[in-house]
N, C-alpha and C positions, 0 to 999 in steps of 0.2 A: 290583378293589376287594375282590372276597371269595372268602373259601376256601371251595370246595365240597367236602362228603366226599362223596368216588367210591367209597369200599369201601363202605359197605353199596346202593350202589347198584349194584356192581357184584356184587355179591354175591346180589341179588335175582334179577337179570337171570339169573345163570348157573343160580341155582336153577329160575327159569322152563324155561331150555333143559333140563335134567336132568327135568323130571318132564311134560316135554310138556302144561304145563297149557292149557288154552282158556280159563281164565275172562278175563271182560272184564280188559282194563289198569286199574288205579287211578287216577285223575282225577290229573292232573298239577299237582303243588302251586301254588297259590295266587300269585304273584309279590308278593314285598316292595314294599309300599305307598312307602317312602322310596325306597327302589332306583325306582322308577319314577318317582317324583316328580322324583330326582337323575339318571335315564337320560342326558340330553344333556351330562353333565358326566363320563360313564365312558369310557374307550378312550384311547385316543392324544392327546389335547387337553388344556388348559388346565382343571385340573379342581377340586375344591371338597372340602373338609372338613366336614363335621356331625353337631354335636352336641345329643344332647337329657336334659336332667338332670333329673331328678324325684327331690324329697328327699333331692337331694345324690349320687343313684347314678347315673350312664351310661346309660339305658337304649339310647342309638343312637349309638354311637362310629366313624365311618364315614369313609376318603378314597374320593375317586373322582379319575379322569384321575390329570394328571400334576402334579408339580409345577412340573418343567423340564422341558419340549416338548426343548429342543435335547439335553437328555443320557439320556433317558427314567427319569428318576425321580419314581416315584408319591408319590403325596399319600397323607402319614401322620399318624397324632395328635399327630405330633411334628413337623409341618411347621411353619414358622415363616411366617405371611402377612404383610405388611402391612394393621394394624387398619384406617389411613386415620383418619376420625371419628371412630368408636369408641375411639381412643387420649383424647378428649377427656374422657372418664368419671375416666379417669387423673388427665389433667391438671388437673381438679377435684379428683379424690381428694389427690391432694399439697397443691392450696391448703390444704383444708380441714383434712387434718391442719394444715398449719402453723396454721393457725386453733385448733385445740385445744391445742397449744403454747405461745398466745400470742404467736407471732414475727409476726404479722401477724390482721386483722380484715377479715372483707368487705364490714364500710361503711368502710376507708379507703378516701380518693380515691385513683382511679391514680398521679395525679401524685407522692404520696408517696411514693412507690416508682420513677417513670421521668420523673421533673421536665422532662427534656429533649421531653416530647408537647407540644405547641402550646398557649395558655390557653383554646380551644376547649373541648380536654379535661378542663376545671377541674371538671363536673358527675359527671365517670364516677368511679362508686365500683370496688369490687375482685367486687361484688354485681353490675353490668350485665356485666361480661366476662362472670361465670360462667352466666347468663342470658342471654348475645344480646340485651340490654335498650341497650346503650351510645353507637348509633349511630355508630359508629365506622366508617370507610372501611370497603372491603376489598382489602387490600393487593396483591389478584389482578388489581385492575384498574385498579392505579394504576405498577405496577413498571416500570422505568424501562427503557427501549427495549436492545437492544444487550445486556445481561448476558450475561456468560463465565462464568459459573458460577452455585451454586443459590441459590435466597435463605435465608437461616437466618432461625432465630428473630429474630437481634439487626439482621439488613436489614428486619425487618417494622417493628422501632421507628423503624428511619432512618428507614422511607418516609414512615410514619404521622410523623415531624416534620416535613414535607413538606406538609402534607395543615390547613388552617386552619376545616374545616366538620366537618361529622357531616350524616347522612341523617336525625336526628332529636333532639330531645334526651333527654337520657339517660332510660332509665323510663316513656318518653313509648307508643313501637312495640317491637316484635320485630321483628328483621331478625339472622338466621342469621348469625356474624359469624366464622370463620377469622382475622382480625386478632386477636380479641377474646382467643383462644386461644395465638396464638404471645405477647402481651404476659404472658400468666398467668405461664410456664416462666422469663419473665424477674424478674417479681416474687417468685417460687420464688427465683431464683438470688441475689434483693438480699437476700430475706429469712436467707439463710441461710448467703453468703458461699462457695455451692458449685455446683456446674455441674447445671443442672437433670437429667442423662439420670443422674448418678450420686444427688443428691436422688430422684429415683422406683425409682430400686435398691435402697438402701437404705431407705426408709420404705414402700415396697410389693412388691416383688419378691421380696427376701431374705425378709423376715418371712414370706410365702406361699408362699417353695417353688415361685417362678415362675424355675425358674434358666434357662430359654432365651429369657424374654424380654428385648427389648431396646430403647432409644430411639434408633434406629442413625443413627450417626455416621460419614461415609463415613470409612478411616482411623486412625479413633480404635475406634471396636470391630465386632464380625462378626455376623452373624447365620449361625449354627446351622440347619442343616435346611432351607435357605430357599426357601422357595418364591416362582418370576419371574411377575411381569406376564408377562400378554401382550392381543393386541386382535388382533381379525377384519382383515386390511388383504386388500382384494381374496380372499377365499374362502378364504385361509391366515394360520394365527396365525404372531406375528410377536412375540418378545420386545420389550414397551416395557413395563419397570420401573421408572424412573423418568423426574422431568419437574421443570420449573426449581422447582416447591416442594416438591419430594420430600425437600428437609431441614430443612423447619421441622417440630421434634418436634410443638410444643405443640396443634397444629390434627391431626396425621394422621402422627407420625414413630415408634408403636412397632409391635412386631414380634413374633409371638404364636401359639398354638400352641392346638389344644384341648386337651389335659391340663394346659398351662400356665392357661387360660381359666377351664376349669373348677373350680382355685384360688382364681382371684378372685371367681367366682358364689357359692362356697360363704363365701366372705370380706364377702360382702354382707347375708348373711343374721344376723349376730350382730357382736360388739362386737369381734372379734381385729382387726380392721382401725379402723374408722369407731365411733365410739360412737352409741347410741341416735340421741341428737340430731342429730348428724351426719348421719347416713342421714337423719333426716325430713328434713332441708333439700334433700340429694339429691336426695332420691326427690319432694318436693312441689313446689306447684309457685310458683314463684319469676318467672315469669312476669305477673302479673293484666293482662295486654294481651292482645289477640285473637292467634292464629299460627295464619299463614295457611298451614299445612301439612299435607297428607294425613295421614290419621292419628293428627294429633296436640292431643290438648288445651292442653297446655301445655309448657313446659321448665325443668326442675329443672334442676340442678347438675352438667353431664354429660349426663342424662339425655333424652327425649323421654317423654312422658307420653299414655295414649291407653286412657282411662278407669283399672280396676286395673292396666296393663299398663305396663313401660319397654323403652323400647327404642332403640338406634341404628342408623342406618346408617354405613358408612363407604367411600365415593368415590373412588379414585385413579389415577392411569394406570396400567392392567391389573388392578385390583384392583375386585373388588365386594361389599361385606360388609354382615351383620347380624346383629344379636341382640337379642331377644326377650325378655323374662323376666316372668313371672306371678308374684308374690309369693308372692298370697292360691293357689293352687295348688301354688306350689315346684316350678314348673317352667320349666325357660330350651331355647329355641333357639340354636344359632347355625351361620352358616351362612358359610364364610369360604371365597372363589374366586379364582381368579389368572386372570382376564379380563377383558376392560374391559365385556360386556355378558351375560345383563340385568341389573336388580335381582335381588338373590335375597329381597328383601324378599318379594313374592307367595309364591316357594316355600319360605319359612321357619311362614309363616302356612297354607299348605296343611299342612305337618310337625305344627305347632301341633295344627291340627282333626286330623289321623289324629290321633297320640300319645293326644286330649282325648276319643276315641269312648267 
């Protein structure tokens, strides 16, 4: 992961031998607090990218390990992860521009947009997707025995016509909802008569100078730099990069890079992307039901909320991610790994407190 400069240390060294000196040796520097933090992620393994940006600068621009175990190539700033979750921030951002457009509002009902959902769904606005408020299945636990291939965005609506209840009604609880999200990409795609992965290219990507991210479509486009899953299987990693949802964009299907990332952080801080308004809805919280999850007070728009702080995590086969961001400080973590364990959530938050000394 890092370049050591060996000439003046080698230079030292030689002077020591030339002048026969005895004084004591110089205490041996200090070891990099992130470097040790990121230790089990450096060498031959399945390794991690982090970043830490304060007022918009890089202050810790870092790969470690690999990024493909089988061909041995390292994890760079320019590695392309799988976001997982954190692709959801996205998939909010697109609504809601369309929302400042006019092409669509987040108290329409779903069904104006995907008629063919069951009259269950008659209560869910375009406001409970974006909040996990809508009680909607989850299409993870309902897909249908036997599938040959992956389920996309547009299998999530099949199922979900399938499906005649909710786990609550709409507004009512929070319950974390992946459905809730692949339907978004489709209300994206009514609104606007275009295929959601090229809608978030165009309306967030291109505008920002994210030219290697991507909503990756096996086929149809590539991912750049890419960094593989993989997962512990008996004391050796084992490439598993993807898995039967590994192509519904709108829950966990982009693909992302920290120089690319670090685009969209400084893209949230002012109006080039999202206006004023925009962002409070974001970033507030959207929520006013209890959620029953670590860390988190409430849930914006994309978002987790956990007092001044936002944050996501993002889950997938071989992949384990997060990021952090302090507003009122202007300072973002993020921390993005190509292995199915741990969390890097704890060691993004240990990052957090060094950097905050």
């Amino acid at each position: 992961m890092r370049t050591f400069l060996l000439v003046p240390l080698l230079a030292a060294l030689a002077a020591c031998a030339d002048t026969g000196s005895t004084e004591p040796a110089a205490p041996a520097p200090e070891a990099d607090p992130i470097d040790a933090i990121m230790a089990d992620y450096d060498g031959n393994v399945p390794g991690a990218a982090v970043l830490v940006l304060r007022d918009g600068e890089p202050v810790v621009r870092r790969g470690y390990g690999l990024a493909d175990v089988e061909n041995g190539i390292p994890v760079t700033a320019q590695s392309n992860f799988r976001l997982a979750s954190i692709s959801k921030a996205f998939t909010a951002a697109t609504v809601l521009l369309l929302a400042e457009d006019g092409l669509l509002a987040v108290e329409d009902p779903v069904r104006k947009w995907l008629p063919s959902l069951p009259e269950v769904a008659d209560g869910i606005t375009i406001h409970h997707l974006l909040s996990h408020t809508s009680g909607l299945i989850d299409y993870e636990d309902v897909m249908p025995e036997g599938l040959d291939r992956q389920v996309r965005d547009a299998d999530v609506l099949t199922i979900l016509e399938g499906q005649d209840r909710l786990y609550f009604e709409p507004g009512t609880e929070y319950r974390y909802s992946n459905s809730a999200y692949a339907l978004l990409t489709l209300i994206a795609e009514a609104a606007t008569g275009e295929r959601y992965a090229d809608v978030l290219r165009a309306r967030i990507f291109e505008p920002l100078g994210m030219d290697n991210s991507v909503a990756f479509e096996d086929g149809i486009s590539t991912v750049a730099n890419r960094a593989y899953g993989h997962s512990l299987v008996d004391g050796a990693w084992e490439r598993t990069d993807q898995s039967p949802t590994s192509a519904v964009l709108g829950d966990g299907g982009i693909y992302s890079s920290l120089d690319d990332m670090a685009r969209w952080d400084a893209a949230l801080y002012d109006n080039r992307l999202l206006s004023d308004d925009t962002r409070a809805l974001a970033f507030g919280n959207q929520t006013q039901v209890d959620v029953d999850e670590d860390n988190v007070d409430a849930y914006g728009y994309g978002w987790r909320l956990d007092g001044g702080r936002l944050w996501h995590s993002g889950e997938t086969m071989g992949f384990r991610n997060v990021i952090i961001r302090d507003p009122e400080h202007r300072t973002t973590v993020l921390v993005l790994t190509n292995r199915n364990h741990p969390r890097p959530y704890p060691l993004a938050r240990r990052i957090l407190d060094e950097i905050s000394r």
